[in-house]
C-alpha positions in Angstrom: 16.6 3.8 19.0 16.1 0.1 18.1 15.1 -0.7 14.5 13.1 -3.5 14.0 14.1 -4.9 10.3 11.8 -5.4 7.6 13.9 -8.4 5.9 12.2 -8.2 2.8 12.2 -4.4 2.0 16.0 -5.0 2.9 16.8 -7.6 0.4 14.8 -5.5 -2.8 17.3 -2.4 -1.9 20.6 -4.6 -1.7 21.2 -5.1 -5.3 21.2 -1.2 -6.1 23.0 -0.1 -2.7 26.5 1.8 -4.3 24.5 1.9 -8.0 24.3 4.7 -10.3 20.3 4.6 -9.6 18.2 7.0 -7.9 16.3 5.0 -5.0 13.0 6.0 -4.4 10.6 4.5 -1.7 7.0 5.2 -1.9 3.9 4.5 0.4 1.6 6.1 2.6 2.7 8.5 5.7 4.1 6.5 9.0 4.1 3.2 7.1 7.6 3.2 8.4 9.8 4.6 5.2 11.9 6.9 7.6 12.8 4.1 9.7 13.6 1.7 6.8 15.8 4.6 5.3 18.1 4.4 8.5 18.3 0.8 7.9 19.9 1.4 4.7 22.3 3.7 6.3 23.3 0.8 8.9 23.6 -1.7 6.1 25.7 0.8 4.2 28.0 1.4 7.5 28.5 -2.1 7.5 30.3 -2.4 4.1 31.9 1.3 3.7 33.0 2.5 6.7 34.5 5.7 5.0 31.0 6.5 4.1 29.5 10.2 4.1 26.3 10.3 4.6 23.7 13.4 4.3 20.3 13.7 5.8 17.6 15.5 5.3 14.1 14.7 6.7 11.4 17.6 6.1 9.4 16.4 8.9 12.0 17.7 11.2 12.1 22.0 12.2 15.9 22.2 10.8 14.7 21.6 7.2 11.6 23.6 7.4 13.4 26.2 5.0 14.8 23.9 2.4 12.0 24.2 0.2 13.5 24.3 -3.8 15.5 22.6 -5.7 18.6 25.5 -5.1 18.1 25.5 -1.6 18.7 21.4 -1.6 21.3 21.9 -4.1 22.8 24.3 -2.3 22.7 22.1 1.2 23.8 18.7 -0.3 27.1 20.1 -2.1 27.9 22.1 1.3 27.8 19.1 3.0 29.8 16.9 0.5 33.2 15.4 1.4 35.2 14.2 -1.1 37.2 11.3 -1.9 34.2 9.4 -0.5 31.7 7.9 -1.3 28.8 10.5 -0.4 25.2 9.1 0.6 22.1 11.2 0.4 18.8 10.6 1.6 16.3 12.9 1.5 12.9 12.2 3.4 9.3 13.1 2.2 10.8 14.5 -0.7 7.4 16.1 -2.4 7.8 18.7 0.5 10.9 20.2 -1.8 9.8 22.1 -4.9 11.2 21.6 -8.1 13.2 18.6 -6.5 13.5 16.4 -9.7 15.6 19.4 -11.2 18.0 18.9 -7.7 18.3 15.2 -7.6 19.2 15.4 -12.1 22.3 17.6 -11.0 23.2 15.8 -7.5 23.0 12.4 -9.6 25.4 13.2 -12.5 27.5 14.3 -9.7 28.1 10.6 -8.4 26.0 11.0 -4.9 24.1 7.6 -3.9 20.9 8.8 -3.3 17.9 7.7 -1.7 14.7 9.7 -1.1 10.9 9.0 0.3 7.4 10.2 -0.8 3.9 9.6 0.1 2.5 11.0 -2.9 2.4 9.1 -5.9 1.6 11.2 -8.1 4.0 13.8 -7.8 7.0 11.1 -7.9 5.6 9.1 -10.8 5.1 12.3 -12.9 8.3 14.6 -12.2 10.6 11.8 -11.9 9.6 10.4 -15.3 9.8 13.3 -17.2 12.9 14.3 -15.5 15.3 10.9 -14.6 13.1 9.0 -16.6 15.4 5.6 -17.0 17.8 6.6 -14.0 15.6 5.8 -11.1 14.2 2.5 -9.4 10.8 2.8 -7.2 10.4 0.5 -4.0 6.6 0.5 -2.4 6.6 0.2 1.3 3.5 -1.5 2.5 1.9 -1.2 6.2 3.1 -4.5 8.2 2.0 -7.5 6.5 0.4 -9.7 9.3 3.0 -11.9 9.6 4.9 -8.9 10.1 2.4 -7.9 13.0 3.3 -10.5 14.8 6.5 -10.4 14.4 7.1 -7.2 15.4 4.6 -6.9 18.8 5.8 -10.9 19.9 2.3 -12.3 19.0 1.2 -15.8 17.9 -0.5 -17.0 15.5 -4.1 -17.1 16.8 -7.9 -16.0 15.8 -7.9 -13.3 18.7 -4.1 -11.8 17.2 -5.6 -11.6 13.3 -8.8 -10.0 15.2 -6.3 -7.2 16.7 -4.5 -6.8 13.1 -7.9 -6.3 11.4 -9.0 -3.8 14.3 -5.9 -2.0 14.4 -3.9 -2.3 11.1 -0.6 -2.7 10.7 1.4 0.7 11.3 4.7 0.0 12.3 4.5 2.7 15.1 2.2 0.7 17.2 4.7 -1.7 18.7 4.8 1.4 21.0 1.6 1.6 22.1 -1.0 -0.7 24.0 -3.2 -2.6 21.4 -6.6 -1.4 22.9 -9.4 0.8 21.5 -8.7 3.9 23.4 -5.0 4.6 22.7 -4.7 3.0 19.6 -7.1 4.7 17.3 -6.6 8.4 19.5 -3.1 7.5 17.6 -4.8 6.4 14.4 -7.3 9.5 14.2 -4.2 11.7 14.0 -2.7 9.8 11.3 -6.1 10.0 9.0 -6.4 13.7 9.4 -2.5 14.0 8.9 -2.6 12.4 5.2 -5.6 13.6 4.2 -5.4 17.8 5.0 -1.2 16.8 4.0 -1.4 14.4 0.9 -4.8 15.3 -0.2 -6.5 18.8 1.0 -3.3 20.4 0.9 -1.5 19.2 -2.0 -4.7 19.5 -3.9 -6.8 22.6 -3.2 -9.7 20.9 -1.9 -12.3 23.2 -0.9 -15.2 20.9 -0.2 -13.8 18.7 2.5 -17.3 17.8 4.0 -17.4 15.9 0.6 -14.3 14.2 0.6 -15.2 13.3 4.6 -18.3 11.6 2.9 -16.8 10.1 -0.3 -14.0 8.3 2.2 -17.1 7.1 4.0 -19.0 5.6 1.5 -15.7 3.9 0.0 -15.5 2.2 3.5 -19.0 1.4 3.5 -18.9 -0.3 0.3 -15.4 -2.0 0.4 -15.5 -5.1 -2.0 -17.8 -3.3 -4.3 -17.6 -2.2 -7.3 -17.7 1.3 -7.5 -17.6 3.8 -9.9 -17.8 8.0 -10.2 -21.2 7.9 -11.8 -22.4 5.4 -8.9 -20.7 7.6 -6.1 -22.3 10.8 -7.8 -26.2 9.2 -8.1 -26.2 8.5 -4.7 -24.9 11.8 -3.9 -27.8 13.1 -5.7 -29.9 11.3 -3.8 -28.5 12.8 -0.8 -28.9 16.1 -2.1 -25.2 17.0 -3.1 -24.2 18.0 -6.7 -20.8 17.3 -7.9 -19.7 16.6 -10.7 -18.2 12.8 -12.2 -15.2 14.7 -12.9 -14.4 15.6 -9.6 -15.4 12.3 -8.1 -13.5 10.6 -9.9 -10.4 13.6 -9.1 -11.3 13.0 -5.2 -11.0 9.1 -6.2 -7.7 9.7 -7.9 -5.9 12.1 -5.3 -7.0 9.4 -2.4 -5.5 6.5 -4.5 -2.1 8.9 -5.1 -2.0 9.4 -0.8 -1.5 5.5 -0.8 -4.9 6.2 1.2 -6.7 3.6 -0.8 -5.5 1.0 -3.4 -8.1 0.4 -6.9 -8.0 -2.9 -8.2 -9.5 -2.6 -11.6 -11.6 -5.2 -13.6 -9.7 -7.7 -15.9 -11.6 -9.7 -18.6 -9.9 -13.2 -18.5 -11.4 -14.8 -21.9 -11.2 -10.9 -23.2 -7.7 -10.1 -21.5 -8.5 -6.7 -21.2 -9.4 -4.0 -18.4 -12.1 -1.9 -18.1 -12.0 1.3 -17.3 -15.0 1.4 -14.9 -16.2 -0.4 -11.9 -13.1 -0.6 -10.1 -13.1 -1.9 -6.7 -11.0 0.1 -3.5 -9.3 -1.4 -0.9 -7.9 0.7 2.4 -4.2 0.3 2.6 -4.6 0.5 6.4 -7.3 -1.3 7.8 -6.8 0.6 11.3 -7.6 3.3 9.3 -10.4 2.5 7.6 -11.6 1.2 11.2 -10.5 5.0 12.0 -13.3 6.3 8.8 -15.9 3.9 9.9 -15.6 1.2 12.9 -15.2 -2.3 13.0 -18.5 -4.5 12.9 -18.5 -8.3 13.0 -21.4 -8.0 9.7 -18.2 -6.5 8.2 -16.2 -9.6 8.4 -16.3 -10.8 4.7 -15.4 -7.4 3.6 -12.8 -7.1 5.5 -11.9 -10.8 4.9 -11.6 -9.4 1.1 -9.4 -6.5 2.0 -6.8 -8.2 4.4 -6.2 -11.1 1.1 -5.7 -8.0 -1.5 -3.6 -6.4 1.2 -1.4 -9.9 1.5 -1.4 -10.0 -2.2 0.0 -6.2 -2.6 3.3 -7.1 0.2 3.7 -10.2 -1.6 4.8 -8.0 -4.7 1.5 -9.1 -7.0 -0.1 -6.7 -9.2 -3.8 -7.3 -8.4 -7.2 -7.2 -10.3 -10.5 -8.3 -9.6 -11.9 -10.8 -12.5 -14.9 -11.3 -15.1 -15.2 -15.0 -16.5 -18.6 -14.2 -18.6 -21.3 -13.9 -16.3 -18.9 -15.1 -12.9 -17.0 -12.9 -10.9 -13.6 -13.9 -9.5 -12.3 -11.9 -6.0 -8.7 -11.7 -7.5 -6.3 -12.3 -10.2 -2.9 -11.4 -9.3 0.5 -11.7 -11.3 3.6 -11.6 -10.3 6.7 -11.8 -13.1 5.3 -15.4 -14.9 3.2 -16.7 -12.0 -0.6 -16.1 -12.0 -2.5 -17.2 -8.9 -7.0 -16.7 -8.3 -8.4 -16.3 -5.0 -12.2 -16.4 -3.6 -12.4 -15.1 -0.5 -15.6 -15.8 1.6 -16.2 -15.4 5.5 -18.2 -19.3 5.9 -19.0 -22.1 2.8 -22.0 -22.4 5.3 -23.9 -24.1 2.5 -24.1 -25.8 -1.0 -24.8 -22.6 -2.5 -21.7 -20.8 -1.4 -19.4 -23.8 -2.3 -21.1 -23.7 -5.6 -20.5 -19.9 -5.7 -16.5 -19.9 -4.5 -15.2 -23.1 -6.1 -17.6 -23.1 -9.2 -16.5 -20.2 -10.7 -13.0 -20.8 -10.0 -13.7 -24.4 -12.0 -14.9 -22.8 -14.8 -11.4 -21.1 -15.5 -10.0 -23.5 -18.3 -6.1 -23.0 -17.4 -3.6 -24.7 -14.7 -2.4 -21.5 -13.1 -3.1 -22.1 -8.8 -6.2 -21.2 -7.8 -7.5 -20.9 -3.8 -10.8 -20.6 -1.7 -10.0 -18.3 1.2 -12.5 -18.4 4.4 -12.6 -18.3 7.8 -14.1 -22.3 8.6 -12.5 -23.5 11.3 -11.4 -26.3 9.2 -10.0 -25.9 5.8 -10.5 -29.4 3.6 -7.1 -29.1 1.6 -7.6 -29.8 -2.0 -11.3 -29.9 -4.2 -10.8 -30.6 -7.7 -7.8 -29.0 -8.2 -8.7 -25.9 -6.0 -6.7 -25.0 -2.7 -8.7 -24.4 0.2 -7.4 -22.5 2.9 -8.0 -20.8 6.4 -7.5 -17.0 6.1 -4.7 -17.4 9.0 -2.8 -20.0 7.0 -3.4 -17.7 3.9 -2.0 -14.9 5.3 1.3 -16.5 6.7 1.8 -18.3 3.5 5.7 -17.4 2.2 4.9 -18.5 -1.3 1.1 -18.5 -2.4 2.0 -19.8 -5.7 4.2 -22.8 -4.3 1.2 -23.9 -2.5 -0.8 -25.7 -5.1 
């Protein structure tokens, strides 16, 4: 089986490789966390060739009845060799009950371990109250578009960001023919997959025609704001009563699949979030093409969600902005840089210009700041503010080094 490397995700994991740290790597099912785990293992072979290593996936039959903590106990310490180093790696690990209790007693005991999940909250929760200080978490995004290329041979083109937007970026598709037909008959799986697994399932949901509409409606609104109250009015106008508590529950479970990402609102003369309004992005866009498909009307949506998307694999914690009455796309941080982005499809006119770099103008501070659109040609620098094309955008190794 050939792995195809994901250089970056390799380099955060290479400092704690052989560390008394628990290594946990988050994100949403088939985003390619299995395959990135047996990269580790091959990086490991490659520096302790005395290595032990033990495996356990619980999407495969043999491990369909290790399902507690004593059971995986139990397994690992069989398998142990000693006067080794022993590796363990335990795949979709939320599928093992009790397993923080497990990896407490396997982690005193010296094992290098390494483990995946796809739910967020379940890892965040457990693991904090129970190895709170001993673990590190890694988020594994779906392929980034330069990624996308890299990975089905593709150049850097208009008609190749067209495919990433139609078809996201799930690693498995390097297998598959990039065409409507065979790609989302793949992608449909997937989307029923996380959400009967990571959402239904894990959850109790009774009232999946609702959740069927509330995933919908988020797609239909993307770059919105939206909040529980909004979703449940226009429910009621649609003749279905829930409550804002479990809108905003449905809201929070999808968010904890790594279905959907928010990005709350940030007050930048305030600095301070709000609590309400949030806007969702899809962390697939072949899946949210899966929920609702592509249109070209769509385009500055989805303009919107491929930047976030860029922003998240580029390691930035991302917010959308207030400047009194003006509304700025994205703030994003990352350790002491601050970068803003407007994103808009065409600066067809004075208006929109006025729009996208006027309210990035009225921001008194020197941190970067960039227009984002699809104009076939960018005009480099306006006062101070980048503007670029959404392909250079996306292939951009360091957004902040750009100004």
């Amino acid at each position: 089986m050939k792995l195809i490397k994901r250089p970056q995700y390799l380099d955060k994991i290479r400092p704690f490789i052989g560390k008394n740290l628990i290594k946990v790597l988050t994100g949403q099912r088939r985003v390619g966390k299995t395959y990135f785990l047996l990269q580790i293992i091959d990086e490991i072979k490659t520096i302790d060739a005395s290595a032990n290593f033990i495996y356990i996936s619980k999407e495969q039959y043999e491990f369909k009845s290790l399902v507690n903590d004593v059971q995986l106990f139990e397994y690992v310490e069989k398998n142990r060799v000693e006067n080794v180093n022993n590796y363990l790696f335990i795949d979709e690990i939320q599928e093992i009950e009790h397993f923080e209790l497990a990896l407490r007693y396997l982690w005193q005991k010296n094992y290098d371990i390494y483990c995946t999940g796809s739910n967020a909250q379940i890892l965040s929760s457990d693991l904090a109250t129970h190895l709170s200080g001993r673990y590190i978490e890694i988020k594994i995004n779906s392929l980034s578009f330069v990624e996308f290329l890299e990975f089905h041979r593709l150049e850097k083109t208009k008609e190749n960001m067209m495919k990433y937007i139609k078809y996201g970026g799930l690693p498995y598709l390097i297998n598959l023919s990039l065409d409507d037909q065979t790609v989302y008959g793949y992608l449909i799986n997937i989307y029923h997959s996380i959400i009967l697994k990571d959402v239904v399932s894990r959850y109790q949901i009774r009232d999946i025609h609702f959740l069927d509409r509330l995933i919908e409606y988020i797609a239909d609104c993307l770059g919105s704001y939206i909040s529980p109250k909004k979703i449940n009015d226009f429910l009621k106008s649609q003749h279905i009563n829930l409550s804002i508590n479990t809108v905003a529950n449905y809201l929070t479970y999808l968010c904890h699949a790594f279905f959907i990402q928010k990005a709350s609102r940030y007050d930048i003369q305030g600095k301070k979030i709000f609590e309400i309004n949030n806007k969702y992005y899809f962390s697939d866009l072949g899946l949210k093409h899966v929920v609702m498909p592509y249109k070209p009307d769509d385009i500055n949506k989805v303009l919107e969600n491929l930047v976030y998307h860029k922003l998240i694999c580029d390691d930035y914690s991302v917010f959308v902005g207030k400047y009194g009455d003006k509304e700025i796309d994205f703030i994003a941080w990352r350790n002491n840089e601050k970068i803003y982005v407007q994103v808009a499809y065409l600066l067809a006119n004075e208006q929109v210009m006025e729009r996208e770099f006027g309210n990035l103008l009225a921001i008194n501070d020197n941190y970067p700041k960039f227009v984002v659109s699809a104009d076939d040609y960018a005009f480099g620098n306006y006062k101070g503010i980048k503007h670029l094309h959404i392909l250079d955008f996306l292939c951009l190794k360091n957004i902040a080094a750009e100004q």
